[in-house]
N, C-alpha and C positions, 0 to 999 in steps of 0.2 A: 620579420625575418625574410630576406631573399627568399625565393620560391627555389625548392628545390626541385619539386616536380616538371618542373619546365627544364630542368638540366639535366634530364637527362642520364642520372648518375649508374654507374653499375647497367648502362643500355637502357635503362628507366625499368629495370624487370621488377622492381619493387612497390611500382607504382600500381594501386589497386589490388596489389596481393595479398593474402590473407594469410600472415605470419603468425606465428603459436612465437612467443618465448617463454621458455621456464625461467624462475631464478630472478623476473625482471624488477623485484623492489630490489635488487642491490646494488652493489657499485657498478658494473658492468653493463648488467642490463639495464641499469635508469637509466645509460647512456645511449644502448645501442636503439630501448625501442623510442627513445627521444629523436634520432637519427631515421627510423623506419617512416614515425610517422611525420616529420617532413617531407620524405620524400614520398609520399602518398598512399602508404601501404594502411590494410585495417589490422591494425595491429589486436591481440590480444595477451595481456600478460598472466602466466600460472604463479603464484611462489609462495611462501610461505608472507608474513608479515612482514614490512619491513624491519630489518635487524637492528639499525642504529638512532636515536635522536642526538641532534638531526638527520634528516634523512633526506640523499639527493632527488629520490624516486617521489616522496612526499613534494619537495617544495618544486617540482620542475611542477606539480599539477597539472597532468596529462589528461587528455578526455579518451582515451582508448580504454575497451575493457581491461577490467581486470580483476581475476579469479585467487583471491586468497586462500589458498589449501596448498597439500603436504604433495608431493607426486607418490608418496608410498601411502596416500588415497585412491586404490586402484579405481575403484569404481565412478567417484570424481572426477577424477582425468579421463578416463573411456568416453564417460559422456560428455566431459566438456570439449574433447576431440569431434566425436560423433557431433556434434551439435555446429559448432565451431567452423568444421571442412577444413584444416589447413591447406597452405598449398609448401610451406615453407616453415620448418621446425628449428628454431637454433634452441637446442638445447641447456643452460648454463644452471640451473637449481643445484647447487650442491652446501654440503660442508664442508665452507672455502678454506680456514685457519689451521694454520700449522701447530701453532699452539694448545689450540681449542680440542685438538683432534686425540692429544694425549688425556682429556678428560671426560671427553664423549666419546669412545671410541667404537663404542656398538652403533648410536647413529650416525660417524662418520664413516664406516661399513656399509650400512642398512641404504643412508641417501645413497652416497656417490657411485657404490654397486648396483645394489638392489631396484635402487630408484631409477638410478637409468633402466636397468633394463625394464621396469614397468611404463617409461616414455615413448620406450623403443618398441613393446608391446602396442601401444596406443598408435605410434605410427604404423607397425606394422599391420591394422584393424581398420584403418583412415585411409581410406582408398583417394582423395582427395593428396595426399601427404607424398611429396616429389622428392624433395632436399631436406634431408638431417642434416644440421652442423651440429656436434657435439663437443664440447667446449671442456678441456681438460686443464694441464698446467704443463710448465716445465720442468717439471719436479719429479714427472713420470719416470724417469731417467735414472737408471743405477751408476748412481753417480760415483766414479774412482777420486774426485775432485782433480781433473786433469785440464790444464790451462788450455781448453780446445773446446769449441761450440760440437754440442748433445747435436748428432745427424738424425731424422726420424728414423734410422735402422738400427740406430744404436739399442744393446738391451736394455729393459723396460724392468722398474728394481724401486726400491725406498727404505730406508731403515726406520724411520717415522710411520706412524697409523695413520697420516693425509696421504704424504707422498704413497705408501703402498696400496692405499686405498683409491686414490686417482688410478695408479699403476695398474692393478685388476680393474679396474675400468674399462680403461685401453684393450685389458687382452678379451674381456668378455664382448666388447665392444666391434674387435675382430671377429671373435668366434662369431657372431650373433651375425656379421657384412655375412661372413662368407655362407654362413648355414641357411638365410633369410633372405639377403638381399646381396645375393652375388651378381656379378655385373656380367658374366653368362645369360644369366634370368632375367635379364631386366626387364625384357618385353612381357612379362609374367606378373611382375612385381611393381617394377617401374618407379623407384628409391632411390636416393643414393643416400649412403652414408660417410660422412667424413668427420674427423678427429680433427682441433686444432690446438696447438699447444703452444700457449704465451707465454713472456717474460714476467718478470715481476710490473705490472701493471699497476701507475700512479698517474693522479687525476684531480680536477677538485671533484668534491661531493663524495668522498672515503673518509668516512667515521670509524672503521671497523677494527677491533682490540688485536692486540700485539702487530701491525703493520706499521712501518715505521715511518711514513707519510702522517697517517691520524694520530699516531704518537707524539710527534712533533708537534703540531697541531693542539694535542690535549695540554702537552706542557706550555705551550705559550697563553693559552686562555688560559690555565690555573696558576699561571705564574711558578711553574715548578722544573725542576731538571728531570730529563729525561734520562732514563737508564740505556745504555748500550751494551748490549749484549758479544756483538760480533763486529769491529770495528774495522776491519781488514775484508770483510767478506764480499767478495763481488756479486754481485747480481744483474740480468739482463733487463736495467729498467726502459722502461719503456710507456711514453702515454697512451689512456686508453684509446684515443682514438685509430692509433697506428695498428693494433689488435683486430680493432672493431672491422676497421675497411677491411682486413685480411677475411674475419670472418663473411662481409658482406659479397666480398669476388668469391669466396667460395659458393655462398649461398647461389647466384649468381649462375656461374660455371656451372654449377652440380645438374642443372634443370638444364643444360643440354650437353652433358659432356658427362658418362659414366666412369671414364679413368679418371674421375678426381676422388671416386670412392676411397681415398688414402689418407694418410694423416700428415700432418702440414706444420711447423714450425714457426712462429710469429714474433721478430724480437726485432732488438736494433740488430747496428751493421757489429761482427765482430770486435773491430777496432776499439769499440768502447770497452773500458774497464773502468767501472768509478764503484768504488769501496761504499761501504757504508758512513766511514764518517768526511769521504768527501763529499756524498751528497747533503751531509751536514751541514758545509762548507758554505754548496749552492744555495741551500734552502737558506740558510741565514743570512745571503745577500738583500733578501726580503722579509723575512720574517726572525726577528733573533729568539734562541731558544737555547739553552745553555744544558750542556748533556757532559755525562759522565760514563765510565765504562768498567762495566762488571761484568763478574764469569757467568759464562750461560751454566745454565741448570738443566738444560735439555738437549738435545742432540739437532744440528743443523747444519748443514752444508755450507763450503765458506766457499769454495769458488760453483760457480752454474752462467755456463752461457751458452747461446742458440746459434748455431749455422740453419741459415733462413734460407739457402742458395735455391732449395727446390720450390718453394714458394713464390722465389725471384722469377726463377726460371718457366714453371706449371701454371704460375697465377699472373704474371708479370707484375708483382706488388712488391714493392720497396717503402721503406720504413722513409717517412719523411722529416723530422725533427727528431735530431739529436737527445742522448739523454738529458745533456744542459739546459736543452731548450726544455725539454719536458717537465725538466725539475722546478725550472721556472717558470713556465703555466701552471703547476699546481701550485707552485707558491704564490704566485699572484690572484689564482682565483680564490685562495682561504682570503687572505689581505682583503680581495675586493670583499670577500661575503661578512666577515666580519667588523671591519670598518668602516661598510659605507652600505652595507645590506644590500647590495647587491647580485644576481647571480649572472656568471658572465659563460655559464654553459653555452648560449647561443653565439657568441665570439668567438670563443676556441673552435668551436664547430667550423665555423665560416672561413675563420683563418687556415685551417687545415685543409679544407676544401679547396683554397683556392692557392694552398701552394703547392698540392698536390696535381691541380692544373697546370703551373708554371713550370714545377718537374716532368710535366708529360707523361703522366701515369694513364692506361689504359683506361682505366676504370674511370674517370671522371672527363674525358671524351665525347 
């Protein structure tokens, strides 16, 4: 792989750093501390076991530590902190499913509440520990279902036990900046804390039950139809890597700039609208998977999308590939991994990279 450490990326602040991720056997984080450690950081991951076989975190086979435990293992985490030194926290251990969320609902309370604030305890004991990035959704959002991108001022709400439980999140999340790590104190404390809240985020290396990327995915290896639930619904898809950089300028930023202590929006450009079953559509340009549509059973929001402007504007980060495109990098990287065994995570990397150079983005300068 191209050296990423010689590029420089994000000012090269990453390089030699000593990053904590939570969360990182999953979709997101096999990616982001896949990305850390190219570019030269000593990465260590916290999280539970990996959730799915197969597993993208599994097969990248990473040589960076990594700590399998719960984060509502207080005393685990303290010392793996204390021991550890971070200098750089991203946050992302949670109970991610929306689904999942109506049959666990006391451990989707306990992690996504509870659990941060014992993260956020462990940062705040880690003197060592500069930048929180805490990694929420868009879902945060009291959603009226209004054909208009969720602003981060907008009220914070969920009728679902994920979304409400991300949503207290957020507010404990505030309480905890401003009581702890107010950016008055900083000279005191010397923190920041920031919130980032993504779109629906698709990738290859997502196995995980009821998302409707691995769903696709399951029906085509089992030779079965796929149920659709919500065929009209929009969503702010978006691939992970366009997330990831967002998280990483943040990461970034926060270690010398205390007004980013805020929370930050991460999607594509508004103009996009693509339904549920046009992403269908895309995806079966490459992969065919024959799907059907039934009534949902449980309550879910049919329109959600991101106004990213403050992001644009705070971080100078712009979303570089289109949803189409996106759709079609996840569908080419199942294709490649299943019929030809390959995994082509280091490609999508490189390609993103380098057209995010071509766009003139700040951050890879």
């Amino acid at each position: 792989m191209e050296d990423l450490v010689n590029q420089h990326l994000f000012g090269g602040i990453y390089n030699n750093k000593k990053v904590l991720v939570t969360g990182h056997t999953g979709f997101k984080g096999s990616w982001l501390c896949y990305w850390l450690d190219k570019m030269g950081a000593e990465v260590l991951g916290y999280s539970l076991p990996a959730p799915t076989n197969p597993s993208h975190f599994e097969l990248l086979n990473s040589s960076y530590e990594s700590v399998i435990a719960d984060i509502r293992e207080t005393n685990l985490l303290n010392d793996t902190f204390k021991r550890f030194q971070p200098d750089i926290v991203f946050h992302m251990a949670a109970q991610p499913l929306v689904r999942l969320a109506y049959e666990l609902i006391d451990e989707t309370y306990e992690t996504n509440v509870m659990g941060s604030l014992r993260v956020y305890e462990a940062c705040r004991q880690t003197k060592s520990v500069k930048s929180i990035v805490s990694i929420t959704t868009d879902k945060v959002y009291e959603n009226l279902e209004e054909d208009r991108g969720f602003v981060e001022s907008d009220p914070l709400g969920g009728k679902d036990p994920y979304s409400a439980s991300k949503a207290a999140m957020e507010v404990m999340t505030n309480s905890y900046r401003h009581s702890y790590f107010h950016h008055d104190k900083l000279s005191e404390h010397n923190k920041v804390l920031t919130t980032v809240r993504a779109g629906n985020v698709i990738g290859g290396g997502d196995w995980s039950k009821d998302r409707l990327i691995p769903d696709l995915i399951r029906a085509y290896r089992e030779k079965e139809t796929v149920l659709i639930r919500s065929p009209q619904a929009v969503r702010p898809w978006q691939h992970v890597l366009e997330c990831l950089a967002g998280y990483l300028v943040v990461g970034q930023k926060s270690l010398n700039d205390e007004r980013i202590a805020d929370a930050y929006n991460f999607g594509p450009d508004l103009n996009e609208k693509i339904t549920v079953e046009e992403v269908i559509k895309i995806f079966n340009q490459f992969i065919a998977v024959d799907y059907k549509i039934e009534a949902a059973d449980l309550f879910e929001s049919t329109m959600l999308r991101l106004n990213c402007e403050k992001a644009q504007q705070d971080l100078k980060w712009k979303p570089i590939w289109s949803a189409e495109e996106a759709l079609k990098r996840s569908a080419r990287w199942y294709r490649d991994f299943y019929e030809q065994r390959e995994l082509t995570t280091e490609n999508d990397l490189m390609d993103y990279i380098n057209q995010a150079k071509e766009s003139g983005l700040e951050w890879c300068k």
